[in-house]
N, C-alpha and C positions, 0 to 999 in steps of 0.2 A: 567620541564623546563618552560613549559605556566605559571603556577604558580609564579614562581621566574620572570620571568619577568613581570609578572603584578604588581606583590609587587614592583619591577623597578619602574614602572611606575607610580603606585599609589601615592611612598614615593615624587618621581619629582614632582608633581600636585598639593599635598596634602594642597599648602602653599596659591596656587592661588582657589581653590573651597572653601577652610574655606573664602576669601572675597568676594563670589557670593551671591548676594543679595537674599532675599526667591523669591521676585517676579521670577527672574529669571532661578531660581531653577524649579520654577511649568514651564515656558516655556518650559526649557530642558525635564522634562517628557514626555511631549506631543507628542515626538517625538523617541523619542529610540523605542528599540525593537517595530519596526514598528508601530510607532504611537500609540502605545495601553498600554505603559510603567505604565502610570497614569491611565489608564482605568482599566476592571475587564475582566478576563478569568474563565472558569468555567471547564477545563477539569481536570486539576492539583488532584482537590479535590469535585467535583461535588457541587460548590458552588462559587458566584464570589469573586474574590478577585483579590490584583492587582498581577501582573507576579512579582516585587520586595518578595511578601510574601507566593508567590506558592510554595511547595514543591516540585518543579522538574526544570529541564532544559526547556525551553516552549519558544516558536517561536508563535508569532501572525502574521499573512498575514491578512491585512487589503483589503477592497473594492477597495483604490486607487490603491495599488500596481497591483493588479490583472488586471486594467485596464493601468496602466501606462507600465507595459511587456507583456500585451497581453494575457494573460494565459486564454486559453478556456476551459481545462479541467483540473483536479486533478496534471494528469501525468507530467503536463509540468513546474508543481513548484518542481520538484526534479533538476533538473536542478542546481537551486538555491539554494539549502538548505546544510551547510555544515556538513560533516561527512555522507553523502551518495553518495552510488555508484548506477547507473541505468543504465540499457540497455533496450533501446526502442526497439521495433518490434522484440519480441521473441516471441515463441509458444505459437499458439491461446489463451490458456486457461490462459494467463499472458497477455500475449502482454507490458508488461512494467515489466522488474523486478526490483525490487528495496531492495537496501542492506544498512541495516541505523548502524551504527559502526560496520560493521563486522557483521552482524547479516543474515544472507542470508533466503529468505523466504517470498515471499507477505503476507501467512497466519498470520506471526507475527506483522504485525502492525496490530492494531484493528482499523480499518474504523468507525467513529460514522458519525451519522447527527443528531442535534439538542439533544447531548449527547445519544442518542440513538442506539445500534449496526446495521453498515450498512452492516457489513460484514457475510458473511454465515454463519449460526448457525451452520453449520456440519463441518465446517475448510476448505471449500474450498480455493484453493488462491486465492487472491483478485486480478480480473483482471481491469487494467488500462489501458483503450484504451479512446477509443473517446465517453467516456460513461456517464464522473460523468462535466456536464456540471456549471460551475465556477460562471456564472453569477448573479446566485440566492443567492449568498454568500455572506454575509456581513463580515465576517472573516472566516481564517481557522488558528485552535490551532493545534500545533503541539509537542505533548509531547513526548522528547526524553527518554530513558530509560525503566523501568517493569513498568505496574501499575496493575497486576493481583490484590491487596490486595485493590483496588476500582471497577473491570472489569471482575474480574472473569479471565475465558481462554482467551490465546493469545492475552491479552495487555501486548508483549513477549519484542518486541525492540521498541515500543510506542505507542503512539496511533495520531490519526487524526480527531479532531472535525470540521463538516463543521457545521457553524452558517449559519444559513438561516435569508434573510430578514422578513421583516415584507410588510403587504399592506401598512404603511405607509410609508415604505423606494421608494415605487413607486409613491402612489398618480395619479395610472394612469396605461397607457399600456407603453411598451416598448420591439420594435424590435430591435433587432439583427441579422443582415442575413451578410452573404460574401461566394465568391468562391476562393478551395484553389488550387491550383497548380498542384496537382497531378490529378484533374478532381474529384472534390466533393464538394457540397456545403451543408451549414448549414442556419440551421433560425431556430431563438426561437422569442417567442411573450408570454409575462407577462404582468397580469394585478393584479395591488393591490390598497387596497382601505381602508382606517381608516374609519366605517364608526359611530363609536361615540367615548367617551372614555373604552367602555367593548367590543367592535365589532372591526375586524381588518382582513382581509383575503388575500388571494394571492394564483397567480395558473400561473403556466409555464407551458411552453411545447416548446420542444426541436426537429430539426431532423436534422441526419446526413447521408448522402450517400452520393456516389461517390466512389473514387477508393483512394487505399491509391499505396504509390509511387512503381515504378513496380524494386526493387531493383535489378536485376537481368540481367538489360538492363546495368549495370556498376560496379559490386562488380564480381570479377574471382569465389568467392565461389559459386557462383550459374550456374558456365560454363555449368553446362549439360544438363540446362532447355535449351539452344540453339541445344542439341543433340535429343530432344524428336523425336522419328520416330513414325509410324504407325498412329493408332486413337490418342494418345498424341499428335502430331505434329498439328492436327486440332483441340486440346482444347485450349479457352481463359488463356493465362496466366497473368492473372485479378487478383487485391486482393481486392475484396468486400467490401464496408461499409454501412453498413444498419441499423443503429442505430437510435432510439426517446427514448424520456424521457418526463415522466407525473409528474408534483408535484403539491402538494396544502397543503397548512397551515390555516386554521381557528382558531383563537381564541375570545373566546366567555366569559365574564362574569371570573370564573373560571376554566373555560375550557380552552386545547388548542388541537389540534388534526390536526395530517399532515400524508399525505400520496405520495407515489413514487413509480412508474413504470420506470425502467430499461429494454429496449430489447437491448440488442447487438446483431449484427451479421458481425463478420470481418472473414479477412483470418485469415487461420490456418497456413499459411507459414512460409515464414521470415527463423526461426533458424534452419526448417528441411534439412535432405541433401536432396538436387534436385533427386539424385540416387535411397532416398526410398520411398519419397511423394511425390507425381509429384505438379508442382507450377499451378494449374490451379484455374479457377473460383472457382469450387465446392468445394472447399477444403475449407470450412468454420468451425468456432466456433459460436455456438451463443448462448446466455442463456437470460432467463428473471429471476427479482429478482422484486418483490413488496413488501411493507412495510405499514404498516400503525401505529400509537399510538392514543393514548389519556391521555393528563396528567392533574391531578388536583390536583389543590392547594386545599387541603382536611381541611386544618387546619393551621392558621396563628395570631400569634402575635408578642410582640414586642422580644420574647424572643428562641419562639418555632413556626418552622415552620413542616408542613408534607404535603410530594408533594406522589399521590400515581398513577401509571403509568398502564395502558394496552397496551402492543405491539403484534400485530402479521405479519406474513410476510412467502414468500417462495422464495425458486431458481427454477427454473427451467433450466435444461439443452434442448436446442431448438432440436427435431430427426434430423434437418439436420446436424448437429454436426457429422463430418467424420473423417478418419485421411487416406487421398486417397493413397492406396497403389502401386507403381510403379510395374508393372512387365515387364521380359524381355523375348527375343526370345530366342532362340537358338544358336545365336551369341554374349548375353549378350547386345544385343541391348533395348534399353527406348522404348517401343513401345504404352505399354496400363497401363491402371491402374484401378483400384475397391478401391470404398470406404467402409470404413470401418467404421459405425456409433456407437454414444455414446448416453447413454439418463442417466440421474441421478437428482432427485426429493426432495428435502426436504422442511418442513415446520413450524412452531415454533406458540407458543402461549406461551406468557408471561407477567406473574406479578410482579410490586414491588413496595414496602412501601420505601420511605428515610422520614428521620426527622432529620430535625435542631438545634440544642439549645444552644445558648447562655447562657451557664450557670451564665456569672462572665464577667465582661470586659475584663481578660484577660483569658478566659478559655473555651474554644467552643469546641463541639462533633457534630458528627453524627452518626448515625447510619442507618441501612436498610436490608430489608431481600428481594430476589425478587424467584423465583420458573419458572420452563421452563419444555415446555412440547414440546419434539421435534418429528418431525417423520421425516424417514431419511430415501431412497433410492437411494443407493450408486452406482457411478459411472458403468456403466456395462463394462462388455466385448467389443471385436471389434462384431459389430452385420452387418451381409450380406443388413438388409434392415432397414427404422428408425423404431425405436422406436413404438408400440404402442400399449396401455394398455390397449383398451375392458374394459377400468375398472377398473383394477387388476393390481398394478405396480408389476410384477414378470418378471424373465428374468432363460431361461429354460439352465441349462450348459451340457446337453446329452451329444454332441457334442464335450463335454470335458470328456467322461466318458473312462478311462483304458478297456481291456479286463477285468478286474477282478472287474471292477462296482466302483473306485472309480474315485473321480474327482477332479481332482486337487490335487492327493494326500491326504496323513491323515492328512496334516501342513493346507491344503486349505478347504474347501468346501466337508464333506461328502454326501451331500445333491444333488440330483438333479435341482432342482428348489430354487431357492430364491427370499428373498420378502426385507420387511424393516426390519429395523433395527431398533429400537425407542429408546429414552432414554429420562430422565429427571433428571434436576438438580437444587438441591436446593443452592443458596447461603446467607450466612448471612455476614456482615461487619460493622465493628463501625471505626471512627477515631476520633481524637481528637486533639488538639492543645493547648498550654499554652504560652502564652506571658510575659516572664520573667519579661522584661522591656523593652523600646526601640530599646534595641539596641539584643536584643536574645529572641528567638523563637523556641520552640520546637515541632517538629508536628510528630506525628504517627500513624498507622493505621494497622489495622490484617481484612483477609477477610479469611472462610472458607469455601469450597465448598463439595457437596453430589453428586456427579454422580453415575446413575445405572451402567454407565460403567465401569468407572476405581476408581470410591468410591472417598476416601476423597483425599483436597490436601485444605492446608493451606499454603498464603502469605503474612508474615507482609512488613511493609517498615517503614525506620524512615527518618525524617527531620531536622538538626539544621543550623536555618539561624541565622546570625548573620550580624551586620552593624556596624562595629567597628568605621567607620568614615561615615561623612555625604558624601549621595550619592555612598558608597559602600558598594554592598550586597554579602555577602558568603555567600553559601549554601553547606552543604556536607547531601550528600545523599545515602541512603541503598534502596533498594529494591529486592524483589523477585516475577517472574513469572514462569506460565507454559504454554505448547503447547497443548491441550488436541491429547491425539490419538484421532483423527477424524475417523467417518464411511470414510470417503475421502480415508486415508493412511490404515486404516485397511481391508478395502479391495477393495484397485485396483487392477485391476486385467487385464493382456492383453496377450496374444499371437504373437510373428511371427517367421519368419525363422532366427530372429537373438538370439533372446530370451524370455523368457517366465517371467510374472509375476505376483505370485499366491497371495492370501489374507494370513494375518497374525493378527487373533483375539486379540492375547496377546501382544499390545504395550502399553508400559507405557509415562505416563506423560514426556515431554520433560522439561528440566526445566533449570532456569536464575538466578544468583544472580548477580548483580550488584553495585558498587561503584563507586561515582563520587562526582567530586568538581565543583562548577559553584561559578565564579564572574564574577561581573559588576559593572561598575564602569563610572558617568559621570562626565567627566575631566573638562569639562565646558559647555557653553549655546550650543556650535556648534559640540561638538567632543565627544564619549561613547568609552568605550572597555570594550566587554565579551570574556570570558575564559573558557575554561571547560576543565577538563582532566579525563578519565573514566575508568572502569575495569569491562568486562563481562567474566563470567566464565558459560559454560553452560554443562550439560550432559544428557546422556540418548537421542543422539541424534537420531531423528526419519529420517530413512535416506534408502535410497533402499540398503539391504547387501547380499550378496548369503547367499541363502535356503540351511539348516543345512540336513545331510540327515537325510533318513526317518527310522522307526524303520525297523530291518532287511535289510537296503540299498532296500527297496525299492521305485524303479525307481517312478519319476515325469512322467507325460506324458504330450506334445508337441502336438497336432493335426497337426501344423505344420513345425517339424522336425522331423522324424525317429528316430537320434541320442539324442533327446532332447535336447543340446545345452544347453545355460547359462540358470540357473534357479535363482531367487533373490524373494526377499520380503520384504518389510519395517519391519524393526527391529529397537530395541535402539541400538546404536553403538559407543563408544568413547564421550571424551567432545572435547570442543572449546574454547579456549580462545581469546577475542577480549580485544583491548585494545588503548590507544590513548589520542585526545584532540582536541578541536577547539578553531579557534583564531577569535575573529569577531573586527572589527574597523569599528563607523559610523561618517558618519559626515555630515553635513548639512546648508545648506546655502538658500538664503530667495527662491530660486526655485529649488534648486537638494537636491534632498538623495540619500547617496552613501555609499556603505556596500562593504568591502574588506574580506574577509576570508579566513583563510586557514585552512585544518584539515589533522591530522596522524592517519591515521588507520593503524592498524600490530596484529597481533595474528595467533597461531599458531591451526592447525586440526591434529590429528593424525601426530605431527612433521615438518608436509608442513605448508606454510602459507597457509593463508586461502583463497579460491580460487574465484574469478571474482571478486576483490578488488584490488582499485591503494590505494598503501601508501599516495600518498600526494596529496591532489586535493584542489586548489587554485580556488575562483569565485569575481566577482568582478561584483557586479549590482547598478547600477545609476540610476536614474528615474529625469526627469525635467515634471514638471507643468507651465506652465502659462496661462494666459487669453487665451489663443488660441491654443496653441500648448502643448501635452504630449507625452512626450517620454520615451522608456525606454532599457537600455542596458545592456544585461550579457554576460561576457568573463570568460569560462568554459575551466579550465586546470585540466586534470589528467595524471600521471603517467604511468607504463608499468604498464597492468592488471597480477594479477595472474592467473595461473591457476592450474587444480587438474594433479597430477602425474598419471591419467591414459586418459589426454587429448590424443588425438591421433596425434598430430600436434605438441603439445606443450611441452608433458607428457614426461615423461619414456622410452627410447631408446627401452626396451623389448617389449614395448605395441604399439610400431611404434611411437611414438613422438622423437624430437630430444633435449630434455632435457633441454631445453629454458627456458621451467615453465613461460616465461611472452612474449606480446605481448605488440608494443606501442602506448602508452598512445597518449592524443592529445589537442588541441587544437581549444577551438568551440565558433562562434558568435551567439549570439541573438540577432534581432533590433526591435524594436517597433515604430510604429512613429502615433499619433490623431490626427488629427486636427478640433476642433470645428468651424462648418460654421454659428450655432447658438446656442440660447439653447434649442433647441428640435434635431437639428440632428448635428452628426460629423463623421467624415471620418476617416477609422483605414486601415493601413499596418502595418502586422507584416512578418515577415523575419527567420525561424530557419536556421540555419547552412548558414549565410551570406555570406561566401565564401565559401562553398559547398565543404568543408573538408572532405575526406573519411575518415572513422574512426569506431572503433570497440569496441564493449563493452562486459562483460560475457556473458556465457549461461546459462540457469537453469541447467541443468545435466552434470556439467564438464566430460567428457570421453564418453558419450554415445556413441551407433557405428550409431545410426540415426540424429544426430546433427551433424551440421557445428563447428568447435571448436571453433570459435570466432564469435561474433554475428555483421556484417554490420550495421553501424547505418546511420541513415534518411540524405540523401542526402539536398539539399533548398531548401525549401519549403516554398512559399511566399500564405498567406492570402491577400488579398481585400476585406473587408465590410464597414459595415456603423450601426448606432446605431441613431434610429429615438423614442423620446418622446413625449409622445400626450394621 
């Protein structure tokens, strides 16, 4: 249907674009797909080119927009983006989940920064909170769809390249401070400097604390934290935010080399039920993640280039990381609670070779082989006290051991004690392109990978753009990715008196094949429309299933339950179909940009739709600039959420839900408003949730019996700062 009506539209147009002048032509680029249409993106194909000749669907967020809506962190341009779904303030180890066409999962978008992976090398999920600070960005790429056959693992449902400035985008320092509403304030202070033309350097640093909003003073889901009795009744019910961030980029001659510090530490609240976590201060997540590279241009001419890269980095999970467990009296009364701490370690050392070549004017390749040397200390059990290692990252499972000396069953951990887990993986990839003529483009690429873990997995993808008429671009695009089993999902591992969940060594690759059409089309100097319609078909999903039994039925053990209770473990299970389109309309005038969208999302999971996804979700963002004043405006419509048939609200009449399967949708503002008092300082209010809409969004684990069924979203929340140059 998207399709047919853009061929509508096109065929109406067609008459008035063949008499737009060229000058005007180059104007009209300048400005589409966020001002960066005529410019060069480098995520597509790890090389620039303009978004018209990229092989993918691709979204650029430029510098202005991020200041014209206010967007302080990562988190807060999902909002905006169409054909994703988000629920802010879920459990700790997310705090933002984000679902881009049906695709459910933070570990599946691959996080980069300055094409580099930001994201955990072991498959953690990528958590988005108040962490991945926006201001340093000169762009953010947003490529929808697989790119495993350039990325390797989990560039599953897209990826996200944050471009960093340079010292010359500053020429200076620059603060950023304001207080936000909920009682927490931010300041960052950057200083960059060009200081010849081979010298160029830059260094931020970020800090956030204060309190994030106390949801539970106005959402009924949270009723029982007003019931807490005993030592609970005298704990703060605070949601912490403790968060700085280090960056720096040098570039030198041939060299460039940047490095990043990540501490988070927020609550772990929010999605859990008040009943089994109590809402108090201590109930915290926190982790650190650092990063560092160096890249050089090893080898350059007019034909052939070779960039060869060194990265290393780690996560750390913080020992004060809890999951505080509620317990009751004897009347079933909320009285105390014991936390329950996590610790989990990884680290990575990595190489790669790419090279460039122009072979032909119309016939370019690339190629590149890179090698990863991981070490990996997987998420632990619930632990009585934090974490700490003497040394020696091991975690002792006695405490888990049967009368008969096993632990955690023959499916889980024979062993008493456990250490890392290591692996490495080689990958190699070439791509290539040929440019028929004008008006047709053929681009493809194959990447294969070596893991000690789960061995090979091979992803090609192909490209045919085509420009049948002036200023309109097809693209029809194939692609395939994978999920790797991550040390993460291969052995988590937790206990309580609701359920138990053991490690399972033998998970395979998750895996995505993908089809989709994208046009675009600019109808004239002031007015664009893009199009997309998609088809994701996924299997082998990596998913929590009940534990098969054991040889001879014999029993699991529980330390604590007696009866043992529900026993589960990540297994592959079933596919998914996601499927859909998005409709984008811009239009532009000599001081607003204004972007209408709407997109369909629908596909089914083992029969049910697919679950914490609205079918149709409508946005609509505006931004005005002038001499003095910036502003900017999103109005955020989604539909009724789905949810999973073993919700317990929503689900299955058998499993205590009442058959609803959906909760509703809503209706939500954004405001931004700048004003410049000169050119060194200006005054910023930003506004979420304007008129202070209650509203709900998924959970990560539709049906669990320690989750809220639907997740509360962030009541209004007004910033005040200021941005001073000097």
């Amino acid at each position: 249907m998207l399709v047919i009506i853009l061929i509508h539209i096109t065929c109406g147009f067609a008459e008035e674009i063949n008499q737009t002048t060229e000058d005007e032509l180059d104007a009209e680029l300048k400005w589409v797909h966020a001002e960066a249409y005529a410019g060069d993106v480098v995520t597509a194909s790890k090389k620039a080119q303009k978004i018209s000749e990229a092989p993918a669907t691709i979204i650029s967020i430029t510098q202005d927009q991020i200041e014209a809506y206010g967007w302080k962190d990562l988190k807060d341009i999902f909002r905006a983006l169409p054909g994703v779904d988000v629920s802010y303030n879920v459990q700790g180890e997310l705090k933002t989940l984000v679902i881009m066409r049906g695709v459910l999962g933070n570990q599946k978008i691959l996080i980069l920064q300055d094409g580099h992976r930001y994201s955990p090398a072991t498959g953690e999920r990528f958590l988005y909170g108040h962490n991945i600070p926006l201001n340093i960005c000169k762009r953010i790429e947003i490529v929808y769809g697989p790119a495993s056959s350039l990325y390797g693992a989990d560039a599953y449902a897209g990826v996200i390249n944050l471009i960093t400035k340079t010292g010359a985008d500053y020429d200076g320092a620059e603060l950023n401070a304001g207080y936000i509403s909920t009682g927490a304030y931010t300041s960052n202070l950057s200083f960059g400097k060009k200081i010849d033309d081979s010298t160029d350097f830059l260094i931020s640093a970020r800090v956030f604390r204060g309190e994030d909003q106390k949801l539970h003073e106005d959402y009924d889901e949270y009723a029982a934290v007003h019931s807490y009795q005993g030592n609970l009744r005298f704990l703060e019910n605070d949601y912490p935010v403790k968060n700085w961030n280090l960056f720096f980029k040098l570039h030198y001659k041939k060299f460039t080399m940047g490095g990043d510090w990540q501490h988070v530490l927020e609550s772990n609240a929010a999605v859990s039920l008040p009943e089994t976590y109590a809402y108090v201060e201590d109930f915290v997540w926190g982790q650190d993640m650092r990063h560092f590279y160096v890249d050089h241009e090893s080898y350059s001419s007019n034909t052939l280039n070779i960039r060869t890269s060194f990265l290393a980095g780690d996560y750390e999970l913080n020992p004060a990381t809890n999951f505080f467990v509620v317990s009751k009296d004897d009347e079933g009364n909320l009285t105390d609670g014991t936390p329950a701490y996590k610790y989990a370690y990884s680290s990575y050392l990595k190489g790669e070779i790419q090279a460039d070549w122009d072979i032909t004017e119309k016939m370019s390749a690339m190629a590149g082989v890179s090698y990863e040397k991981v070490v990996s200390f997987p998420k632990t059990k619930n632990l009585e006290e934090p974490f700490n290692s003497d040394g020696k990252r091991e975690i002792d499972y006695r405490d888990f051991i049967d009368p008969n000396g096993y632990t955690f069953g023959v499916l889980g951990f024979e062993q008493p004690v456990f250490g890392e887990r290591n692996f490495n993986n080689l990958g190699l990839f070439v791509q290539a392109e040929y440019k028929f003529s004008d008006m047709f483009k053929l681009d493809g690429g194959i990447r294969y990978d070596y893991n000690t873990i789960y061995k090979e997995t091979v992803n090609p993808r192909l490209g045919v753009i085509l420009d049948p008429i002036k200023n309109l671009t097809v693209k029809f695009l194939y692609g395939t990715a994978y999920i790797q089993p991550s040390n993460f999902f291969r052995y988590e591992n937790f206990a309580n008196p609701f359920i138990m969940h053991i490690p399972n060594e033998n998970i395979r690759p998750e895996e995505l094949e993908n089809y989709s059409l994208d046009m675009s089309y600019i109808i004239r100097k002031d007015f664009a429309i893009q199009a997309t319609a998609f088809f994701n078909k996924m299997k082998n999903i990596i998913r929590p299933v009940e534990a098969p039994a054991q040889e001879d039925n014999y029993p699991y053990y529980n330390p604590y339950r007696k009866d043992q209770g529900y026993v589960q473990y990540n297994g592959n299970q079933g596919e998914i179909e996601s499927k859909g389109g998005e409709l984008t309309l811009k239009h532009k005038t000599d001081r607003f940009l204004t972007s209408l969208s709407y997109s369909y999302v629908t596909g089914e999971d083992n029969e049910f739709d697919i679950p914490q996804i609205s079918a149709h979700k409508a946005t609509l963002n505006s931004s005005y600039t002038g001499e003095r004043w910036i502003a900017g405006l999103t109005l955020r419509y989604y539909s009724d959420v789905s949810t999973d048939k073993n919700n317990y609200k929503y689900g299955d009449a058998e499993k205590g839900g009442d058959e609803t399967y959906v909760f509703d949708g809503a209706f939500v503002t954004y405001l931004n408003l700048a004003y410049k008092l000169n050119d060194s300082l200006s005054l910023n209010l930003n506004v979420d949730n304007l008129f202070n809409t209650e509203h709900y969004a998924g959970v990560p684990f539709d049906g669990s019996p320690v989750l809220v069924p639907r997740t509360p979203q962030p009541l209004r929340k007004i910033y005040m700062g200021f941005k001073y140059s000097f």
